[in-house]
N, C-alpha and C positions, 0 to 999 in steps of 0.2 A: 767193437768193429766200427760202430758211426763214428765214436771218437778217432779212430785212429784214421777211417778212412772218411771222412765227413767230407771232403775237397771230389772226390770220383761218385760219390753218392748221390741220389738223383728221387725223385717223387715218384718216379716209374718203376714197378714188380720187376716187371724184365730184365732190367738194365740191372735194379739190384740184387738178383738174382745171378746172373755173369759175375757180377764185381767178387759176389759172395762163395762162389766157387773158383775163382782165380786166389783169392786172400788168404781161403781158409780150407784146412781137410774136414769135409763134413764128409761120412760117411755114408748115409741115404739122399735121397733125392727129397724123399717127404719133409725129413728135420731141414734141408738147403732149402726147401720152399717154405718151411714156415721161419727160417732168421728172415728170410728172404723178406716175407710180409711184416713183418715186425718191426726189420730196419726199416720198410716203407712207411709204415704207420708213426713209426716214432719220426722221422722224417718231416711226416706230414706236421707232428705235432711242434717240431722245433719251428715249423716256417711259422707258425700261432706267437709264440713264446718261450721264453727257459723251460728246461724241460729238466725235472726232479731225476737226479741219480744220473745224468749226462752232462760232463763238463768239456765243453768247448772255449776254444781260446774267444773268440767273438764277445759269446755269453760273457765270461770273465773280464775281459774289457770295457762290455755295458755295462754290469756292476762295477767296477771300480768306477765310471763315470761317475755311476748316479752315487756311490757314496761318498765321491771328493767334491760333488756338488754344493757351493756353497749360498744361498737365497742372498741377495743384495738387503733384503729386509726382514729382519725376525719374522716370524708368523707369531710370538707370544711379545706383545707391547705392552711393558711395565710401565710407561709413561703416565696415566691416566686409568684406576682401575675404580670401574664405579659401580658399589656392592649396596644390597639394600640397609632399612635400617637393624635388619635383626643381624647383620653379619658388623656391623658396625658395634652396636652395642655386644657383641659375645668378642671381638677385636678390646675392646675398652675392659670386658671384666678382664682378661688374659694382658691386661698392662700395655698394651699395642695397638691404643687408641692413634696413636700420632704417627701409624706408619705414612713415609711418601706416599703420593700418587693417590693414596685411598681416596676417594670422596664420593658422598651417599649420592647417590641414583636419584632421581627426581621421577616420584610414583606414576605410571601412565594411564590414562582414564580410557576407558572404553567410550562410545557414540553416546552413553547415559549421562555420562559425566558422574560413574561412578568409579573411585579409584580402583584398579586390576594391581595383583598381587606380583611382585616380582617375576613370577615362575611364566607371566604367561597364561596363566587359567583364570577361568572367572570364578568367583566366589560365587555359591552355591547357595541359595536361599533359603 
């Protein structure tokens, strides 16, 4: 029903409640009030985001946006990749010592001026 009628659809019970009884033969008045709240609810939830197992023409045109999107710049740059020395030496036993771009990492020292391990963490006494 939202999909077909999503254009006369509205955040308000009432109004979807009318719409719901002009569209459709609901037989009780109870089962008409609760599509009733349920299109409101999912209503509510489409003005949030896509909404799982409801396909709108909108929705559909926002996805196709965002997956013909193209970044003007990689987010993964081959240009320059700088690995420490154990990934260099395990590159060399595997014969792929002289890939481009590789070049060792220069080790960074913590406030002691003692060298800090690639990962980030400090060695451990």
């Amino acid at each position: 029903m939202i999909e077909k009628y999503y254009s006369r659809m509205t955040l308000d019970f009432q109004t979807n409640k009318k719409i719901a009884e002009e569209v459709a033969i609901i037989p009780s008045k109870r089962l008409r009030n609760k599509i009733a709240g349920f299109a409101t609810h999912l209503m509510k939830r489409i003005q949030k985001g896509p909404v799982r197992g409801i396909s709108l023409k909108l929705q559909e045109e926002e996805r196709e946006r965002r997956m013909d999107f193209v970044p003007d710049e990689s987010a993964i740059k081959t240009d320059l990749i700088e690995v420490d020395k154990e990934t260099i030496d395990l590159l060399q036993s595997l014969n792929m010592g002289q890939l481009p771009g590789v070049v060792k990492q220069e080790p960074t020292t913590t406030g002691y001026g003692k060298p800090q391990p690639a990962g980030g963490y400090p060695l451990r006494a």
